[in-house]
DOMI-986104 format. One record per residue (C-alpha): residue number from 1; residue in one letter; x, y, z. Coordinates in steps of 0.5 Angstrom, whole numbers, plus 2048, in hexadecimal, padded with zeros to 3 digits. Layout:
<nodes>
+-----+--------+-----+-----+-----+
| num | residu |  c1 |  c2 |  c3 |
+-----+--------+-----+-----+-----+
| NUM |      A |   X |   Y |   Z |
...
+-----+--------+-----+-----+-----+
</nodes>
This chain:
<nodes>
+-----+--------+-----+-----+-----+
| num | residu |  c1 |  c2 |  c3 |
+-----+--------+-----+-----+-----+
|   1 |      X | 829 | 7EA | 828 |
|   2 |      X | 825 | 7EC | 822 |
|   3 |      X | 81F | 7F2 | 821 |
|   4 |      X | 819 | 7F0 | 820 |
|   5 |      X | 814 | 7F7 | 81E |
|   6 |      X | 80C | 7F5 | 81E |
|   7 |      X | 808 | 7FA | 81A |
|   8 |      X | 801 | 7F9 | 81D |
|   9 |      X | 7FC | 7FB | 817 |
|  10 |      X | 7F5 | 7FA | 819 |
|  11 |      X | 7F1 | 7FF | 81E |
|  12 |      X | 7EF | 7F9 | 821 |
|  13 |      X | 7F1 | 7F3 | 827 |
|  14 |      X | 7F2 | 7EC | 826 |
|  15 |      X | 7EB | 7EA | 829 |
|  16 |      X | 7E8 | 7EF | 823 |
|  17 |      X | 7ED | 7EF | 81D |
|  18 |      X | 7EF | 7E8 | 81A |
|  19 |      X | 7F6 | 7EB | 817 |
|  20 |      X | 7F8 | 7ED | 81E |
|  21 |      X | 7F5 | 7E6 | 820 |
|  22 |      X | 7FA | 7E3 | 81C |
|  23 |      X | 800 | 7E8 | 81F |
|  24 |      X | 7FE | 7E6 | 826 |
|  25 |      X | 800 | 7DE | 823 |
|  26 |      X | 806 | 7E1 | 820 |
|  27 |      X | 809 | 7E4 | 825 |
|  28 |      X | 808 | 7DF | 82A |
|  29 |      X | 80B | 7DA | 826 |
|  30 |      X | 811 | 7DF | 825 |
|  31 |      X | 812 | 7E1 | 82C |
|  32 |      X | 813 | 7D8 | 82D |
|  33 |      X | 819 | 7D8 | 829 |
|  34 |      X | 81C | 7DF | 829 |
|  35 |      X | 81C | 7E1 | 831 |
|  36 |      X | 822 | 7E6 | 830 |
|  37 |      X | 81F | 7E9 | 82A |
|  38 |      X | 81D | 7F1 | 82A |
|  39 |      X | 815 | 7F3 | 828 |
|  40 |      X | 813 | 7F9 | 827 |
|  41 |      X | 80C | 7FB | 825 |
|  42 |      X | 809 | 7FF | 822 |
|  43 |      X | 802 | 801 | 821 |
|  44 |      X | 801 | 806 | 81C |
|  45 |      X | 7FA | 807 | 81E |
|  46 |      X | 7FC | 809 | 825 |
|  47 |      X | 803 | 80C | 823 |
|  48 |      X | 804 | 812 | 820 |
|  49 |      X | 806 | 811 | 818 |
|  50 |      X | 806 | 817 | 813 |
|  51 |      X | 803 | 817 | 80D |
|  52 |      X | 806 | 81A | 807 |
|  53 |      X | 802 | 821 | 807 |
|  54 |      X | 805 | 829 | 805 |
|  55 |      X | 809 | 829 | 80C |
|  56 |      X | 80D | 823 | 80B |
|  57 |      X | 80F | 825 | 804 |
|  58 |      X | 80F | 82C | 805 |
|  59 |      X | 814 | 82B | 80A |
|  60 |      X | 818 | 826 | 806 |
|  61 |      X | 81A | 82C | 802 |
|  62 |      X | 81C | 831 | 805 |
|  63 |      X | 820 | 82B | 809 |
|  64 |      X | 822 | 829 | 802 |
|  65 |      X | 823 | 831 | 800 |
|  66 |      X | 828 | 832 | 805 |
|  67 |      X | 824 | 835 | 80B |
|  68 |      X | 825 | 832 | 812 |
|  69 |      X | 820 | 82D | 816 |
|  70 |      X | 81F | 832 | 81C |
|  71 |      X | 81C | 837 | 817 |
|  72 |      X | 817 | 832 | 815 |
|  73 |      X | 810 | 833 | 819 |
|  74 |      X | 80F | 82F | 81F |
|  75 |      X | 80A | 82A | 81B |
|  76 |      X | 80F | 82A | 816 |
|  77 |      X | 814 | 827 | 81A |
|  78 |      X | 810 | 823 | 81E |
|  79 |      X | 80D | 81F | 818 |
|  80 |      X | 815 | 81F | 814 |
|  81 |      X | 818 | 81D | 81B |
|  82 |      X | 812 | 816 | 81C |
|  83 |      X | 813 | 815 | 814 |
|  84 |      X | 81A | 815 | 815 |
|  85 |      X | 819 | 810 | 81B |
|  86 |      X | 814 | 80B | 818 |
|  87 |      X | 81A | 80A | 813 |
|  88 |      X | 820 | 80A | 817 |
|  89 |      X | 81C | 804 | 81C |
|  90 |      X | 81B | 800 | 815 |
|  91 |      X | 822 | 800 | 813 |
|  92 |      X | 824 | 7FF | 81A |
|  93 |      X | 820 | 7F8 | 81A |
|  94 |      X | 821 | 7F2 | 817 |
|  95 |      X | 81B | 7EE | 816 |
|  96 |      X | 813 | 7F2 | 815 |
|  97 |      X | 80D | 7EF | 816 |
|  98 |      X | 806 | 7F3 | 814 |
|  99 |      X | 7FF | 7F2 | 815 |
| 100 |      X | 7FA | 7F4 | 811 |
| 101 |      X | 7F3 | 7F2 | 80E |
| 102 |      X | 7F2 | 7F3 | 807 |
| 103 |      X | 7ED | 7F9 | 807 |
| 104 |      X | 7EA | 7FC | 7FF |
| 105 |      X | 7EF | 7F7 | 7FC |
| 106 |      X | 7F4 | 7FB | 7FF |
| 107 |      X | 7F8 | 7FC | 806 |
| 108 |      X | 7F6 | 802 | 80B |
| 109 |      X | 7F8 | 809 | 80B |
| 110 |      X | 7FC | 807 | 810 |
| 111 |      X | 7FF | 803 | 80E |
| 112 |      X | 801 | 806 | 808 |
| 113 |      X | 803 | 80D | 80C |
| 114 |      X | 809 | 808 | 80F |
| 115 |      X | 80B | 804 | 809 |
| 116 |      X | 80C | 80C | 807 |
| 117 |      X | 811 | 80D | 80C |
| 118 |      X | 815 | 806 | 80A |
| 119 |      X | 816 | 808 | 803 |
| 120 |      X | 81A | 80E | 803 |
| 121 |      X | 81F | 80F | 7FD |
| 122 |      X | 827 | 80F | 800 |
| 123 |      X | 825 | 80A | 807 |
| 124 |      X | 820 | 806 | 804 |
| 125 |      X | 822 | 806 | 7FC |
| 126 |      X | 826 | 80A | 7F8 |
| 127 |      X | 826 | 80C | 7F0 |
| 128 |      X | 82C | 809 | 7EC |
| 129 |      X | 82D | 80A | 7E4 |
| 130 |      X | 82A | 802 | 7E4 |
| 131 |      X | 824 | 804 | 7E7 |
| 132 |      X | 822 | 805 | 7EF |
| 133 |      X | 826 | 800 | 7F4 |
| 134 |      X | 823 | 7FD | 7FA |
| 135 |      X | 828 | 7FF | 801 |
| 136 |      X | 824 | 7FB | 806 |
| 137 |      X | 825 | 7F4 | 805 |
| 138 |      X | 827 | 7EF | 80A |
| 139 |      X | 820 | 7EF | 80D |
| 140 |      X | 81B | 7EB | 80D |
| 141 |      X | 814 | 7ED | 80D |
| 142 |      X | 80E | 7E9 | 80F |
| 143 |      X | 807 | 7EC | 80C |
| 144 |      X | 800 | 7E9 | 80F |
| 145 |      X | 7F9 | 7EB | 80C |
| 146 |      X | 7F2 | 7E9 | 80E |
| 147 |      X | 7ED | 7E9 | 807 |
| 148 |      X | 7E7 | 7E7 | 807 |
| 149 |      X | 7E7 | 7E4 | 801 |
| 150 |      X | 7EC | 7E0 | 7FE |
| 151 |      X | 7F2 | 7E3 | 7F9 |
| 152 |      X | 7F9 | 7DF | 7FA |
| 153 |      X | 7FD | 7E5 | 7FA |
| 154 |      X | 7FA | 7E8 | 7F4 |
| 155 |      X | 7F7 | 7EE | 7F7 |
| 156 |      X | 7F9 | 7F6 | 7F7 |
| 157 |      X | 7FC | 7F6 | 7FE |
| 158 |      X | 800 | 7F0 | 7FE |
| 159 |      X | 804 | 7F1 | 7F8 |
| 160 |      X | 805 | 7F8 | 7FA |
| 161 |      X | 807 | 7F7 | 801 |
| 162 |      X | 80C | 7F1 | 7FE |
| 163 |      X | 80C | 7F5 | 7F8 |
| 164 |      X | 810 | 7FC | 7FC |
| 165 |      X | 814 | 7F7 | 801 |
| 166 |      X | 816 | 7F4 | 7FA |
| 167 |      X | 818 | 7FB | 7F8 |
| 168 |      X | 81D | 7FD | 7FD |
| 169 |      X | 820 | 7F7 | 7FD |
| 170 |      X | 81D | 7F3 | 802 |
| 171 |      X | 81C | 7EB | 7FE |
| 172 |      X | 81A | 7E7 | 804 |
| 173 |      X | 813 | 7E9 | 805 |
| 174 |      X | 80F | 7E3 | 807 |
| 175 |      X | 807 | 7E4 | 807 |
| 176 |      X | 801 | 7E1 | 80B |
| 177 |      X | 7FA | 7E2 | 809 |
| 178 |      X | 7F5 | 7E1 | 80D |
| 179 |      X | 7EF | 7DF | 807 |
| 180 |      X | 7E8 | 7DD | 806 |
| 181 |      X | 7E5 | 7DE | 80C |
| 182 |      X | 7DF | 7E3 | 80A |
| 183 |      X | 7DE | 7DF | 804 |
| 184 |      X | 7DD | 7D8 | 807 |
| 185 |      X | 7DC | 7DA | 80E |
| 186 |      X | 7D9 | 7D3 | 811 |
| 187 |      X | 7E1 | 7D1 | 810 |
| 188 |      X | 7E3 | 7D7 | 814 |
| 189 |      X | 7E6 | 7D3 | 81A |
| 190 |      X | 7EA | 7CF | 815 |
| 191 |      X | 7EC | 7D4 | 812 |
| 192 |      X | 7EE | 7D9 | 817 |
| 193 |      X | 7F1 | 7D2 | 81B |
| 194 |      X | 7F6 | 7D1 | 815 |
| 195 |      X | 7F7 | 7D7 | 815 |
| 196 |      X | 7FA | 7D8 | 81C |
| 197 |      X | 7FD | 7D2 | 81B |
| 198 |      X | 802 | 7D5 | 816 |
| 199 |      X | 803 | 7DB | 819 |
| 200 |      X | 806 | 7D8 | 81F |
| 201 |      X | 80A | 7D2 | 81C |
| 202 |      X | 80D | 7DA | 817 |
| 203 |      X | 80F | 7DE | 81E |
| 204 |      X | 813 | 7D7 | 820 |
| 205 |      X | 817 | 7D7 | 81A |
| 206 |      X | 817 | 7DF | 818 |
+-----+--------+-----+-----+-----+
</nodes>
């Protein structure tokens, strides 16, 4: 049995937001040929994810510095105790899926917040005298992205998202893009169609 954790990066439903339209296909294809598999989701606008602000790195140094967890104010500890969490469910899966739109050429704030919590020196990564070393390999990770105009993948948030997969050592990022509809909206269906297709015939073999 494998574990699956889908991470839900869109305010939206599937009835209102084509990246979470897409998702939907996906897993239903998935959940065809892995009855067995574990799936987690998370949806980091209904999940509390902490952003890195003054409480969270004020409490990483007085940890660092040697003070105990239980000193820590109870904002502290709740917001190191989540970000902790967020990064032992990554390590404990052993296939990503993440939904999101492309927003100002870049992925949501929210987005960003978990992505901080997976890319963590010493469980994600590590600095070496070659330079920094991936630790989370032996992952895959699939990338789906809906953009009203046409990019093939060439857009700030795609390369980051695969860019920070790559970094801490994960290779097999597979991505689907969901392209062109705002941009030739009287091939919206042929489009948006495609793109279902693709996403269901991905959860099969994922």
């Amino acid at each position: 049995m494998s574990k699956l954790l889908v991470v839900k990066a869109h305010p939206l439903t599937k009835e209102e937001s084509r990246s979470v339209r897409a998702l939907d296909s996906f897993l239903e294809g998935y959940k065809e040929t892995h009855a067995d598999d574990q799936i987690d989701i998370l949806d980091v606008y209904t999940e509390s994810i902490p952003e890195i602000d003054e409480e969270l790195l004020s409490g990483w140094n007085a940890l660092r510095a040697g003070a105990e967890f239980t000193s820590l104010n109870t904002s502290q500890q709740e917001k190191i105790s989540k970000f902790n969490d967020l990064t032992e469910q990554f390590l404990g899966s052993d296939k990503v899926v993440i939904a999101n739109a492309l927003w100002n050429l870049n992925v949501p704030t929210r987005l960003k917040a978990w992505i901080d919590t997976i890319n963590v020196a010493g469980k994600t990564f590590k600095y070496t005298e070659e330079g920094p070393q991936g630790m989370a390999g032996d992952k895959t990770v699939l990338h789906i992205q809906s953009n009203g105009g046409v990019y093939g993948g060439n857009d700030f948030s795609s390369q980051y998202v695969k860019g920070i997969f790559n970094f801490i050592g994960v290779n097999d990022v597979q991505q689907l893009f969901i392209e062109g509809i705002d941009y030739a909206p009287e091939r919206a269906d042929e489009l948006m169609g495609e793109a279902l297709e693709k996403a269901a015939a991905l959860g099969k073999n994922f």
